[in-house]
N, CA, C and O atoms as a GROMACS GRO file, in nm:
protein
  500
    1UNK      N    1  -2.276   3.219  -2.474
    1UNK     CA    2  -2.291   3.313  -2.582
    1UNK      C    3  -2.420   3.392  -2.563
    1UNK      O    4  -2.517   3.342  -2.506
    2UNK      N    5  -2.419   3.532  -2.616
    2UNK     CA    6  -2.540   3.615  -2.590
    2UNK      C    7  -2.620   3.575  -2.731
    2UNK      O    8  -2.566   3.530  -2.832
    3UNK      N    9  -2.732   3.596  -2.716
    3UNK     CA   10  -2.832   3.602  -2.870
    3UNK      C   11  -2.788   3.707  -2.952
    3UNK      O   12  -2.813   3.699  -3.072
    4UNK      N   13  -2.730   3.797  -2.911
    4UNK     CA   14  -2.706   3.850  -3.094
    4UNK      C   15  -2.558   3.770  -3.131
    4UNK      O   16  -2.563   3.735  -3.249
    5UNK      N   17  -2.474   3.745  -3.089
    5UNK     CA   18  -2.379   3.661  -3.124
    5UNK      C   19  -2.432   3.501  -3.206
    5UNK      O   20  -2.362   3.434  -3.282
    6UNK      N   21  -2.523   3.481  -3.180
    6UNK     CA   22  -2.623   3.336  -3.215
    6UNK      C   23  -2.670   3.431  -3.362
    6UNK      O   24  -2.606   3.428  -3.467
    7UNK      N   25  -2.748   3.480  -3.348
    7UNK     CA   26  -2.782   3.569  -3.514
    7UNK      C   27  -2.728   3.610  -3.590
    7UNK      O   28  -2.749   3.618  -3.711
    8UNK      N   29  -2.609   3.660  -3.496
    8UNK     CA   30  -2.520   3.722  -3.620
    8UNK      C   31  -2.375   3.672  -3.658
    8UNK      O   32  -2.276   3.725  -3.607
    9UNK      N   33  -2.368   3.588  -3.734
    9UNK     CA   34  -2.195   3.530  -3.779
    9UNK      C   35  -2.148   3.575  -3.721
    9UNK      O   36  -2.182   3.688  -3.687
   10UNK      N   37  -1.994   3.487  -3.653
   10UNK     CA   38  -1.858   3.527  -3.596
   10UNK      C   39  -1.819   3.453  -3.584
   10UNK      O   40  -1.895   3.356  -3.580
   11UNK      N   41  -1.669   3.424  -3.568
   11UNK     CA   42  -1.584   3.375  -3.550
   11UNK      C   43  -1.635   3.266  -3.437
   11UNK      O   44  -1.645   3.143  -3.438
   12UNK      N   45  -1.661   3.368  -3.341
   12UNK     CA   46  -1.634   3.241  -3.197
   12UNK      C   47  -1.764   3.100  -3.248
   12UNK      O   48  -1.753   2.982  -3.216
   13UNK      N   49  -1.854   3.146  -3.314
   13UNK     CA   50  -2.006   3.111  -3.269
   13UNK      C   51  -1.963   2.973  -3.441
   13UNK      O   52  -1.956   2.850  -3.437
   14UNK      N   53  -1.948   3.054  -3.544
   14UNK     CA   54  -1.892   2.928  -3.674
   14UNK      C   55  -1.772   2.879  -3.582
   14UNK      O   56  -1.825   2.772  -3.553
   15UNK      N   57  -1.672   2.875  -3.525
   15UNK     CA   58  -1.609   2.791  -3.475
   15UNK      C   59  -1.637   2.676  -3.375
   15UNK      O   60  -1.563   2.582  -3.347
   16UNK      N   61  -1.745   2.702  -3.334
   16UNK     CA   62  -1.799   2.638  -3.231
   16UNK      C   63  -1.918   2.580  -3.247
   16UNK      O   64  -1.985   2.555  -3.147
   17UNK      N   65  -1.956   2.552  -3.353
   17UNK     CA   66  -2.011   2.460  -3.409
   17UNK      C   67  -1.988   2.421  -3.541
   17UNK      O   68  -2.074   2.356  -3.600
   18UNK      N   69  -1.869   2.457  -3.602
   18UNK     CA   70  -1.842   2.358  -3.729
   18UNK      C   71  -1.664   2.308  -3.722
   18UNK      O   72  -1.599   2.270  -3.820
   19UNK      N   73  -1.610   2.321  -3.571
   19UNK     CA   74  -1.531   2.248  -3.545
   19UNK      C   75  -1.524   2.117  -3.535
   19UNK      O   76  -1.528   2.063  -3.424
   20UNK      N   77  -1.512   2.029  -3.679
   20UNK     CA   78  -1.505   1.919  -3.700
   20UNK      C   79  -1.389   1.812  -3.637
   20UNK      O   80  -1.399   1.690  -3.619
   21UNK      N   81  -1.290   1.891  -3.614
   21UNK     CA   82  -1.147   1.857  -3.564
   21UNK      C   83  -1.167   1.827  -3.410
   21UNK      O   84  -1.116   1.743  -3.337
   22UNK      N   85  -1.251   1.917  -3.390
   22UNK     CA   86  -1.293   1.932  -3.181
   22UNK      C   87  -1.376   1.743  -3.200
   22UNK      O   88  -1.337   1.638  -3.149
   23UNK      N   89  -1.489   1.767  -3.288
   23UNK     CA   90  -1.586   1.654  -3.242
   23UNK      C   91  -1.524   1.512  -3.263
   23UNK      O   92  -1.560   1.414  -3.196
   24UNK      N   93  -1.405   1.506  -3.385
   24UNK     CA   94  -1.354   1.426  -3.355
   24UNK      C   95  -1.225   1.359  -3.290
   24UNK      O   96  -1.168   1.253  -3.316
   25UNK      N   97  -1.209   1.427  -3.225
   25UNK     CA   98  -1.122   1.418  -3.060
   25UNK      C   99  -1.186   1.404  -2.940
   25UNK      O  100  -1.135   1.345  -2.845
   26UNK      N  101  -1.334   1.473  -2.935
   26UNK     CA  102  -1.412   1.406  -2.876
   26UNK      C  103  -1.469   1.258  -2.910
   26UNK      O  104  -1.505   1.181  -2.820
   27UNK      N  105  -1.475   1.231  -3.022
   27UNK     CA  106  -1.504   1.093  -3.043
   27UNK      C  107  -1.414   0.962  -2.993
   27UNK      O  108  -1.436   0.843  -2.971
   28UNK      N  109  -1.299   1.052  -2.988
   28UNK     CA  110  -1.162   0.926  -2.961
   28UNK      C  111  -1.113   0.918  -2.832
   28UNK      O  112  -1.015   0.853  -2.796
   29UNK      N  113  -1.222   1.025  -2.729
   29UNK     CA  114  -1.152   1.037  -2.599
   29UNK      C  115  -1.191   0.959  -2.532
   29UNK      O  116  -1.168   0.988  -2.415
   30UNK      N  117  -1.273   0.810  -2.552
   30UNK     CA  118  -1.279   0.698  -2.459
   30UNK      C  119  -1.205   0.629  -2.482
   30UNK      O  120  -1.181   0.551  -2.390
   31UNK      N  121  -1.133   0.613  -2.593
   31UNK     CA  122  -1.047   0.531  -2.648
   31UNK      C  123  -0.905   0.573  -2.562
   31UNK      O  124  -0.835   0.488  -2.507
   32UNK      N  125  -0.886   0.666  -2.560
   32UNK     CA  126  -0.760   0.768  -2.555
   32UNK      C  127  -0.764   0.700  -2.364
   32UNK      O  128  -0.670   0.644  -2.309
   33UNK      N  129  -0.868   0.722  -2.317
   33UNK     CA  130  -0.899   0.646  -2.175
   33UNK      C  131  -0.828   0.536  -2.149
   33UNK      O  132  -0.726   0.514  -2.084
   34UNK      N  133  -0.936   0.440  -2.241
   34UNK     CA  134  -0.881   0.308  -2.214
   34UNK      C  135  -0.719   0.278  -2.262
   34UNK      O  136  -0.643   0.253  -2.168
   35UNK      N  137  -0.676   0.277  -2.360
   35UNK     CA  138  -0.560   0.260  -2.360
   35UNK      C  139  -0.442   0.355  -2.272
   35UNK      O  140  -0.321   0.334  -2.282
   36UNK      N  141  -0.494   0.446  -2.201
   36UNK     CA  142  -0.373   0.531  -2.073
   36UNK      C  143  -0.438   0.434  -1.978
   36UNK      O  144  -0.348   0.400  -1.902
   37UNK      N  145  -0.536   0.380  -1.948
   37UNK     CA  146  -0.597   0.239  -1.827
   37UNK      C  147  -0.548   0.130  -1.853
   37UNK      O  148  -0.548   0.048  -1.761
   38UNK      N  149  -0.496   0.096  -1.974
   38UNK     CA  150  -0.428  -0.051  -2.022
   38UNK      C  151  -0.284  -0.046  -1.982
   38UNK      O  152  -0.231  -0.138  -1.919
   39UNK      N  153  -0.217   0.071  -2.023
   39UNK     CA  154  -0.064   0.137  -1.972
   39UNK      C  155  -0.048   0.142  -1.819
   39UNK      O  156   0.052   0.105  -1.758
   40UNK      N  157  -0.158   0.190  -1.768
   40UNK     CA  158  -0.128   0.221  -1.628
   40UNK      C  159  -0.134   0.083  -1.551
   40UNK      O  160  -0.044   0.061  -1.469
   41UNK      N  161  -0.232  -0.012  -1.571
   41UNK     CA  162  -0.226  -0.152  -1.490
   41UNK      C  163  -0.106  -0.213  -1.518
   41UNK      O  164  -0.034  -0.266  -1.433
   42UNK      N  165  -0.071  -0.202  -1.694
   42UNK     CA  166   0.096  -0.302  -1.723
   42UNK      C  167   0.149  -0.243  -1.636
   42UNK      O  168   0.157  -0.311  -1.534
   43UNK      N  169   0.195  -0.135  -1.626
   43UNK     CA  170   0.320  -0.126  -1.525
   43UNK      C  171   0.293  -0.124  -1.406
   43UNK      O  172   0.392  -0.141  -1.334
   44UNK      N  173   0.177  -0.107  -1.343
   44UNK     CA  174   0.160  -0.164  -1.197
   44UNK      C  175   0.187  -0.324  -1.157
   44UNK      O  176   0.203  -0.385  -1.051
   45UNK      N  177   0.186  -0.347  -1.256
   45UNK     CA  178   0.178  -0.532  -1.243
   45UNK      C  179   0.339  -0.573  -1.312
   45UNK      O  180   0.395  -0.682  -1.305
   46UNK      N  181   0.385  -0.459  -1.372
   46UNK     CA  182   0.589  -0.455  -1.349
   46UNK      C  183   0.631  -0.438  -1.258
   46UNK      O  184   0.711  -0.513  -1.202
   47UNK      N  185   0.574  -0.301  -1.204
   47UNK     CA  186   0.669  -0.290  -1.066
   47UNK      C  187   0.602  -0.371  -0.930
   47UNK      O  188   0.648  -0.331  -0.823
   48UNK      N  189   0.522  -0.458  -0.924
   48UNK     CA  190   0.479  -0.554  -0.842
   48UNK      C  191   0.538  -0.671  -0.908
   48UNK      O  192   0.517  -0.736  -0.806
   49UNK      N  193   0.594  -0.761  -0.989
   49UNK     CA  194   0.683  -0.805  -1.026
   49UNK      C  195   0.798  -0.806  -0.963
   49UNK      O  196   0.849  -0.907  -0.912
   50UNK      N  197   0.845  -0.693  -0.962
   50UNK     CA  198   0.979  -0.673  -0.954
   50UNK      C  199   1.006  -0.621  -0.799
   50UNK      O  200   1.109  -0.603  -0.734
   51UNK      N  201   0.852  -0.605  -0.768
   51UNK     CA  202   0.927  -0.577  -0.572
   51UNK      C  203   0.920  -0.719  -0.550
   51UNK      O  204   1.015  -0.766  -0.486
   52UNK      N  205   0.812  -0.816  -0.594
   52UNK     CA  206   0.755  -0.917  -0.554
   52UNK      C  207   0.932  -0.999  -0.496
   52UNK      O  208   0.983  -1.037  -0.390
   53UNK      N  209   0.968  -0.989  -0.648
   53UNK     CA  210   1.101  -1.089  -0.651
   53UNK      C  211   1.231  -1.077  -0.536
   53UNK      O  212   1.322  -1.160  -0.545
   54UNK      N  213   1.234  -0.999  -0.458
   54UNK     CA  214   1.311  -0.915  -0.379
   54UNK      C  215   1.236  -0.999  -0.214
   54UNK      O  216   1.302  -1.076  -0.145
   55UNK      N  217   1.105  -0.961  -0.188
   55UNK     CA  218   1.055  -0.991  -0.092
   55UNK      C  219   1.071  -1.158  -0.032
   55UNK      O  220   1.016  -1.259  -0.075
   56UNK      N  221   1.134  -1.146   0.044
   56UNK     CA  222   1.107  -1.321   0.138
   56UNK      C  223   0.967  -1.307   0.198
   56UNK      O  224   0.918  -1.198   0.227
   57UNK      N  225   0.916  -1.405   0.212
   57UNK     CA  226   0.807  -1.420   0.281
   57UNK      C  227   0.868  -1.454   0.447
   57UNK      O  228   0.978  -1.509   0.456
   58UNK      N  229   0.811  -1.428   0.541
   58UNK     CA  230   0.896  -1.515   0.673
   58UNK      C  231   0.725  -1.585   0.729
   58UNK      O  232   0.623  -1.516   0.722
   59UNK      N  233   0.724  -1.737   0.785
   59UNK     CA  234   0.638  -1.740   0.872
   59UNK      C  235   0.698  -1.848   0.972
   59UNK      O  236   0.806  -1.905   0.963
   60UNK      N  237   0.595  -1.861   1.077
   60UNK     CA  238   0.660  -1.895   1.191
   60UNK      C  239   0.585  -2.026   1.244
   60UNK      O  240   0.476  -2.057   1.196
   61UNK      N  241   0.663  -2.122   1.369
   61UNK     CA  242   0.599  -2.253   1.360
   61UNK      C  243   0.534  -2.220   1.478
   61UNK      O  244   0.528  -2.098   1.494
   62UNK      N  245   0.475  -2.295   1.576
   62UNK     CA  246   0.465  -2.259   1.719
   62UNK      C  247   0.561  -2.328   1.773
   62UNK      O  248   0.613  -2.433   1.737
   63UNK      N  249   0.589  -2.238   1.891
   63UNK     CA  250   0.698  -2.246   1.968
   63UNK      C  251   0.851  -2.196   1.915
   63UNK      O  252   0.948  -2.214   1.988
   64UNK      N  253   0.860  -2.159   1.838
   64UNK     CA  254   0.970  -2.079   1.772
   64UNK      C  255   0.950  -1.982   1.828
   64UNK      O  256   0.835  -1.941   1.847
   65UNK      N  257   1.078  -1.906   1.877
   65UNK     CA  258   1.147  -1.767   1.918
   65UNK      C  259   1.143  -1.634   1.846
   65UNK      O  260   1.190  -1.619   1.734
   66UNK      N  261   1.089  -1.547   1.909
   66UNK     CA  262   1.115  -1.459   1.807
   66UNK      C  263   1.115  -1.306   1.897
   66UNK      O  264   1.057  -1.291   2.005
   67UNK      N  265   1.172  -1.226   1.843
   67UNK     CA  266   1.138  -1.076   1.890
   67UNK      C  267   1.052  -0.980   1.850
   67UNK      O  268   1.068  -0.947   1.733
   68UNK      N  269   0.972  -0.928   1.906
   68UNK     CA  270   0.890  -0.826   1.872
   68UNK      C  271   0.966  -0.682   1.862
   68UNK      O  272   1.058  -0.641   1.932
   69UNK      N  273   0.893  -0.615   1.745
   69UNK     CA  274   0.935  -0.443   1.733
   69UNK      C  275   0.872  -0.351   1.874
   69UNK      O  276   0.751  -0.346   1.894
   70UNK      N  277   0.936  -0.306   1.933
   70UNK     CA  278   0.963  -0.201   2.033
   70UNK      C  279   0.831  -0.062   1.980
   70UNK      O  280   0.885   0.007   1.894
   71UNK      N  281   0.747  -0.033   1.997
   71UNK     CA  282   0.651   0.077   2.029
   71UNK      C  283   0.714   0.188   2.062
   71UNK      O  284   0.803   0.195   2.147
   72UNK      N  285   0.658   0.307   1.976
   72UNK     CA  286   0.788   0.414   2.019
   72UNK      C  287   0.671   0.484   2.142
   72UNK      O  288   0.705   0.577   2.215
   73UNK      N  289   0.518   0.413   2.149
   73UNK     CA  290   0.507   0.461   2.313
   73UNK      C  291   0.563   0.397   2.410
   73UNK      O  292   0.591   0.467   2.507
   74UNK      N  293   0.594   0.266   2.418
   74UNK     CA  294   0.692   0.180   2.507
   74UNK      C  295   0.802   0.219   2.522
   74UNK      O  296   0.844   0.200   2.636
   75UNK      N  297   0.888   0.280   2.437
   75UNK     CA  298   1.032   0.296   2.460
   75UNK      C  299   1.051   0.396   2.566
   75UNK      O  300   0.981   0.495   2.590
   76UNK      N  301   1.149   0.357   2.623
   76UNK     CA  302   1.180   0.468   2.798
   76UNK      C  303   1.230   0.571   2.693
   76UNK      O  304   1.324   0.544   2.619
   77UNK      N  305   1.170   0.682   2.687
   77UNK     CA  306   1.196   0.832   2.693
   77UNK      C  307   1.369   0.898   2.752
   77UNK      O  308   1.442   0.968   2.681
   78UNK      N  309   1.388   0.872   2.834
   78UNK     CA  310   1.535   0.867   2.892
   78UNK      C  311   1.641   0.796   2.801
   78UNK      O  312   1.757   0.836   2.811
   79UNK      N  313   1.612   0.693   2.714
   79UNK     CA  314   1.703   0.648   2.617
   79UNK      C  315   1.735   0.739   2.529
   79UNK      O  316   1.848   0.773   2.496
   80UNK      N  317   1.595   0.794   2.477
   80UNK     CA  318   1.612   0.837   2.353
   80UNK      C  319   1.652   0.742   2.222
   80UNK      O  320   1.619   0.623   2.222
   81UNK      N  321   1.736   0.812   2.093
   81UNK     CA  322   1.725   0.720   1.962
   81UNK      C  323   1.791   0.586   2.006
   81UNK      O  324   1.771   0.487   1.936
   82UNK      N  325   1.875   0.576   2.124
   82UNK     CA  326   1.962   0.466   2.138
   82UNK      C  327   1.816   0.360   2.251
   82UNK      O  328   1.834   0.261   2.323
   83UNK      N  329   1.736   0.407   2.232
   83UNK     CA  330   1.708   0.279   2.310
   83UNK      C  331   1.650   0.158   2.179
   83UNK      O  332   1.638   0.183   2.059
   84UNK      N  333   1.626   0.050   2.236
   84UNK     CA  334   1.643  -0.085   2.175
   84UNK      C  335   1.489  -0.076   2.090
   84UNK      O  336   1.386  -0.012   2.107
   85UNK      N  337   1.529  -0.160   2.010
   85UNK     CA  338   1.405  -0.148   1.863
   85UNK      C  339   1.333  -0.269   1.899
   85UNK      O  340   1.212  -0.264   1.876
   86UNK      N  341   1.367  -0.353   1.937
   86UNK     CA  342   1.331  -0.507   1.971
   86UNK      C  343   1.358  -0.564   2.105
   86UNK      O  344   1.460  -0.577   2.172
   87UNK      N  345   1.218  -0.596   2.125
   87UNK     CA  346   1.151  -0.635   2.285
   87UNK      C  347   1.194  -0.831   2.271
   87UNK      O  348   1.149  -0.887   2.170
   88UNK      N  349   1.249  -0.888   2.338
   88UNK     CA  350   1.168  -1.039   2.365
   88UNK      C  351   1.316  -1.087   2.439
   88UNK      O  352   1.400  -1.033   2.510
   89UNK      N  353   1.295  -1.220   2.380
   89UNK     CA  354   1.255  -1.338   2.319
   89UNK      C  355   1.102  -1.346   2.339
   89UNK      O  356   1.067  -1.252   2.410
   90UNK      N  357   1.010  -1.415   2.305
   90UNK     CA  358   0.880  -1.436   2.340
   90UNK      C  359   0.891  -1.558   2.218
   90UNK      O  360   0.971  -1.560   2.124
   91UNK      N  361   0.774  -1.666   2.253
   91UNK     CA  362   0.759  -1.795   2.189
   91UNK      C  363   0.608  -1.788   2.094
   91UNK      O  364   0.505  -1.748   2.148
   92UNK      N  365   0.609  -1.805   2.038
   92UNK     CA  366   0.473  -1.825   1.884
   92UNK      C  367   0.413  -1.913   1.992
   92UNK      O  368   0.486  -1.999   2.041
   93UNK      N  369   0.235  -1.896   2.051
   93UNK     CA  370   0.170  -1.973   2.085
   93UNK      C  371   0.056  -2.022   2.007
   93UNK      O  372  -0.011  -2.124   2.023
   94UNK      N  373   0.049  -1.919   1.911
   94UNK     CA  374  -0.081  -2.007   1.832
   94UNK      C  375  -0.052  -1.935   1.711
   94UNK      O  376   0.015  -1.833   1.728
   95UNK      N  377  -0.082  -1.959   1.609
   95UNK     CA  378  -0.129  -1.914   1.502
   95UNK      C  379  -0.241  -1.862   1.402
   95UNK      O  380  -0.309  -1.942   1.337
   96UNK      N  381  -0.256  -1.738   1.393
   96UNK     CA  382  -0.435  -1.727   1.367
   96UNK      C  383  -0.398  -1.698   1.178
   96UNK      O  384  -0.503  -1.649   1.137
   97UNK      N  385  -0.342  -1.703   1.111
   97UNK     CA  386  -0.340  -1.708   0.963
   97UNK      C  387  -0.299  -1.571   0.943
   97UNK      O  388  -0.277  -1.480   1.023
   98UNK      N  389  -0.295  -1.576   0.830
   98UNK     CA  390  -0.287  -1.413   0.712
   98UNK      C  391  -0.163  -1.347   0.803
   98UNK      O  392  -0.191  -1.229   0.822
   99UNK      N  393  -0.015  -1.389   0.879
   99UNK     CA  394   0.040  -1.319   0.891
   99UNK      C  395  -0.014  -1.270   1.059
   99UNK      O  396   0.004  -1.150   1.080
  100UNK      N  397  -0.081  -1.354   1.186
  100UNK     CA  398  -0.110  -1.273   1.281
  100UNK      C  399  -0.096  -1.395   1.373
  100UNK      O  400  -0.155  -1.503   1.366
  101UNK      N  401  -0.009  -1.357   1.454
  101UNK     CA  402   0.027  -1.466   1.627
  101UNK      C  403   0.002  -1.416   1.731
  101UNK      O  404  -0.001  -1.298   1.765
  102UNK      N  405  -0.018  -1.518   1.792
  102UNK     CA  406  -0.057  -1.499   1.964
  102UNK      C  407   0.102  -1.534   2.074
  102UNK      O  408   0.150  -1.640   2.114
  103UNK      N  409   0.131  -1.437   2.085
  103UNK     CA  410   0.290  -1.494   2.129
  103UNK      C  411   0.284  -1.458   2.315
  103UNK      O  412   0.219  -1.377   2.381
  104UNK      N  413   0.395  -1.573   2.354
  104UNK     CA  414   0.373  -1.601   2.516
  104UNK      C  415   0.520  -1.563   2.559
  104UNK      O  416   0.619  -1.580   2.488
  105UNK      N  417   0.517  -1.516   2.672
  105UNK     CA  418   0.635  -1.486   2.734
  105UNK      C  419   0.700  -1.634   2.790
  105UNK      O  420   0.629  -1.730   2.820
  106UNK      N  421   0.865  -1.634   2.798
  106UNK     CA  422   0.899  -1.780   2.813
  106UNK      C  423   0.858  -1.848   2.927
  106UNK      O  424   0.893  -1.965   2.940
  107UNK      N  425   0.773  -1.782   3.032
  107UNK     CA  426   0.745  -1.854   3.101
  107UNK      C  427   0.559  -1.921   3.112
  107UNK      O  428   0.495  -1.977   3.201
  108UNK      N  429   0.541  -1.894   3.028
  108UNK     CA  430   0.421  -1.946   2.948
  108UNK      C  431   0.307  -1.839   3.016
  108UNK      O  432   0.202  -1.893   3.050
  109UNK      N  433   0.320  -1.684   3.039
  109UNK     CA  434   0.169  -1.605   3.023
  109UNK      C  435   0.177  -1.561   2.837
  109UNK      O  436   0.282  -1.531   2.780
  110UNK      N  437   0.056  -1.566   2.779
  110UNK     CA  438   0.009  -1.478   2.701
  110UNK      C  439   0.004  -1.336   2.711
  110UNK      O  440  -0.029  -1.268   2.808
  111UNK      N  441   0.051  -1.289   2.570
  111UNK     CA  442   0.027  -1.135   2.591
  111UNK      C  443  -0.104  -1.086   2.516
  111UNK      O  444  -0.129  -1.159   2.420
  112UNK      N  445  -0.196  -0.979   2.534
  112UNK     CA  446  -0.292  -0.970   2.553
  112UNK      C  447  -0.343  -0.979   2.412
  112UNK      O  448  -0.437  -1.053   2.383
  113UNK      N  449  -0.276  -0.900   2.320
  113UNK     CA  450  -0.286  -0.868   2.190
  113UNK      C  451  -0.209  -0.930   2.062
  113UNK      O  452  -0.094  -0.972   2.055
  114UNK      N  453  -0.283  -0.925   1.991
  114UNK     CA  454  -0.186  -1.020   1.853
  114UNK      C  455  -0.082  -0.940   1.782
  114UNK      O  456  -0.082  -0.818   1.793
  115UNK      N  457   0.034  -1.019   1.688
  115UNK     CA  458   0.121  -0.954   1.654
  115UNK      C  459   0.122  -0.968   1.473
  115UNK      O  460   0.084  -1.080   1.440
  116UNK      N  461   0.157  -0.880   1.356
  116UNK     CA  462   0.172  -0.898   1.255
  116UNK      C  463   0.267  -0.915   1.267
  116UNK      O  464   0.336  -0.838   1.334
  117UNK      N  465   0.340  -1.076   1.178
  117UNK     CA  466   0.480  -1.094   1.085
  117UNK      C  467   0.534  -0.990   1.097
  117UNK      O  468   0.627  -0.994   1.178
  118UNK      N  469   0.505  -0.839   1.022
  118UNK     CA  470   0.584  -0.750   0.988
  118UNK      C  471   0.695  -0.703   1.101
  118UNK      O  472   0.810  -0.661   1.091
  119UNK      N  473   0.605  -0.732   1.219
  119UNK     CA  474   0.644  -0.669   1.400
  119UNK      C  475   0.768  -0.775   1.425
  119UNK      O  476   0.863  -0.727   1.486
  120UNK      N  477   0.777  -0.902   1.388
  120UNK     CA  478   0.840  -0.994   1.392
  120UNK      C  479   0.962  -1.030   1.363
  120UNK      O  480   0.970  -1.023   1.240
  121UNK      N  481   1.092  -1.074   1.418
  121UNK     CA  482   1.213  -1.157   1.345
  121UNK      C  483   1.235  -1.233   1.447
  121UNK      O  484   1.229  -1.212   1.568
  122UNK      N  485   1.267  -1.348   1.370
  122UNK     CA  486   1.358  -1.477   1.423
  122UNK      C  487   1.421  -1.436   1.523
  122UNK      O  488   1.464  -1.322   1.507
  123UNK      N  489   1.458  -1.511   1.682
  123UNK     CA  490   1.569  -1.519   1.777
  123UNK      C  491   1.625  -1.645   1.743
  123UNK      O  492   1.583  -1.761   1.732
  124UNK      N  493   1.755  -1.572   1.725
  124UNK     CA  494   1.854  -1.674   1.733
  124UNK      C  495   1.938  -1.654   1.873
  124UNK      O  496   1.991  -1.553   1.917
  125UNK      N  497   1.929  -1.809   1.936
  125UNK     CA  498   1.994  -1.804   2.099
  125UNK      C  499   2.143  -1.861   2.058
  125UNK      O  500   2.230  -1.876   2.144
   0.00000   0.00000   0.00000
């Protein structure tokens, strides 16, 4: 606002400071916060619920079979979409927790790098 608008009555200048209705909507807008923050966690913690219930867990013993997911830099180029999604058999040699194995080719070398569960399914021979 300019200074003669400040001196001299108007509309904009009495509205804008004896808007009682404004200050108290500002008063209620932490409130108005927290309860859209109380809404938003319930239903994060519904729909984690409800994927939860759906999900198997899979883990693995050592020496159990399993196949690894295929690298789309590994896959021969010459296949194209038809080449194979899943590399192995390969055997669980160790187990390092949280979902991460050290898996060996069947004739017992190690491969260099570890694998997540996710990379993982059961061989069935």
């Amino acid at each position: 606002m300019i200074p003669v608008e400040i001196s001299q009555g108007s509309l904009r200048t009495e509205g804008a400071f004896h808007d009682d209705a404004r200050r108290a909507d500002l008063d209620l807008i932490e409130e108005v916060r927290d309860i859209a923050a109380i809404r938003q966690k319930a239903l994060q913690q519904r729909l984690g619920q409800r994927h939860n219930r759906r999900v198997k867990p899979r883990s693995f013993q050592v020496g159990d079979l399993v196949l690894r997911k295929t690298e789309e830099a590994r896959k021969p180029p010459s296949h194209g979409k038809l080449a194979a999604t899943w590399e192995g058999p390969y055997r669980i040699h160790q187990i390092l927790g949280k979902g991460a194995y050290v898996l060996e080719q069947l004739d017992g070398t190690k491969l260099p790098s570890t694998w997540n569960v996710n990379s993982l399914k059961q061989y069935y021979s």
